[in-house]
DSSP file (Angstrom, degrees, kcal/mol; ACC not computed):
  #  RESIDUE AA STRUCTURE BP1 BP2  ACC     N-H-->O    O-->H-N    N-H-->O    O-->H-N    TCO  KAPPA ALPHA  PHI   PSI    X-CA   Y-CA   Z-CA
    1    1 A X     >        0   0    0      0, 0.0     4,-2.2     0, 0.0     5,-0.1   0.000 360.0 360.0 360.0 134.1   53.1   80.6   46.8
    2    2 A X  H  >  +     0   0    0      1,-0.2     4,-2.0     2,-0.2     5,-0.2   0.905 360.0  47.2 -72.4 -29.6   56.8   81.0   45.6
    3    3 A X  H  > S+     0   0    0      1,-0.2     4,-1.6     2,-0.2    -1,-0.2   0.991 107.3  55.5 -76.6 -35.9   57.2   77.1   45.2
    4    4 A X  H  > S+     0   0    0      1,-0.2     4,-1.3     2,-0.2    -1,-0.2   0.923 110.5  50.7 -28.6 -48.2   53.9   76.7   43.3
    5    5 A X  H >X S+     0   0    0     -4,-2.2     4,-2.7     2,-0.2     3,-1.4   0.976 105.0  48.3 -65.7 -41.5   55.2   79.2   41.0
    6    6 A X  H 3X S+     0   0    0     -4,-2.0     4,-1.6     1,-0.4    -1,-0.2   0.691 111.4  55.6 -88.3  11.2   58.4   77.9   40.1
    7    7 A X  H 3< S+     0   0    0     -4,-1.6    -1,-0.4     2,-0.2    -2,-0.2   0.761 109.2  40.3 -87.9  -2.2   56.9   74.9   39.5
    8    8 A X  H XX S+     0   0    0     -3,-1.4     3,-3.7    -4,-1.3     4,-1.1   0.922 114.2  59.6-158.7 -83.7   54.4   76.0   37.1
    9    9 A X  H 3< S+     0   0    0     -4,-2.7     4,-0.4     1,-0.4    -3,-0.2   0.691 109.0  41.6 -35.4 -45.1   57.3   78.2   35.8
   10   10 A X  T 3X S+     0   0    0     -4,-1.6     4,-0.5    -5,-0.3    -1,-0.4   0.797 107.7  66.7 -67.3 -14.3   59.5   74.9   35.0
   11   11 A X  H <> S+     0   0    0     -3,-3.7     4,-1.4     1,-0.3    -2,-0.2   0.829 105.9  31.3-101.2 -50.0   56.8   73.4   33.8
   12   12 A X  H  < S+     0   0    0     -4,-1.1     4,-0.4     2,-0.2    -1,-0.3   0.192 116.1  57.3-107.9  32.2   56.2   75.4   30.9
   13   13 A X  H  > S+     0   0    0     -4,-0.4     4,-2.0    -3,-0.3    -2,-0.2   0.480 107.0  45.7 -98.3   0.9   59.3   76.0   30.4
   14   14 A X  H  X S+     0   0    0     -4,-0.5     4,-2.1     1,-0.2     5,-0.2   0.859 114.4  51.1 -90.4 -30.1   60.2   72.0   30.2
   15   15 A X  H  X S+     0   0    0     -4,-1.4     4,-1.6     2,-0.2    -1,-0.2   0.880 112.2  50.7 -81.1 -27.3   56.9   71.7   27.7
   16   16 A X  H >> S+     0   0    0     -4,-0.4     4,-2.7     2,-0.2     3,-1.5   0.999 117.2  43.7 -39.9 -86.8   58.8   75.0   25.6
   17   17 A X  H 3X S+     0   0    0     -4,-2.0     4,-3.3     1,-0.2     3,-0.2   0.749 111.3  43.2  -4.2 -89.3   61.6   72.9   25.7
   18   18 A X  H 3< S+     0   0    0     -4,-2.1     4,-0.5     1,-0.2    -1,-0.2   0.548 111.1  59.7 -61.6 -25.4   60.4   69.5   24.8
   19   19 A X  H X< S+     0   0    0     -4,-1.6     3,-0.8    -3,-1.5    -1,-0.2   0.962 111.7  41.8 -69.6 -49.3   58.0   71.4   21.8
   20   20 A X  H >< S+     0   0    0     -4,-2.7     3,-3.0    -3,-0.2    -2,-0.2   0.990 113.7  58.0 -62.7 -52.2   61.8   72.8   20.1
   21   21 A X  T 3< S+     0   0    0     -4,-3.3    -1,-0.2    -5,-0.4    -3,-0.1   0.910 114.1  33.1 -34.8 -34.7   63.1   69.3   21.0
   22   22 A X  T <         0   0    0     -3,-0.8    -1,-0.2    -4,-0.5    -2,-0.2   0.411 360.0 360.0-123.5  16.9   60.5   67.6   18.9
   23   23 A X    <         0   0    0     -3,-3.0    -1,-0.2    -4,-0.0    -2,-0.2   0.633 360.0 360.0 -90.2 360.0   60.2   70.3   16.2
């Protein structure tokens, strides 16, 4: 399912995110 994905797809792109944030 395309909304499954792009939630999956924000998901690890907010944990990407949130890793640089707290490196």
């Amino acid at each position: 399912m395309k909304l499954t994905s792009a939630i999956l797809h924000g998901f690890s792109l907010g944990g990407h995110m949130a890793s640089l944030a707290f490196t």
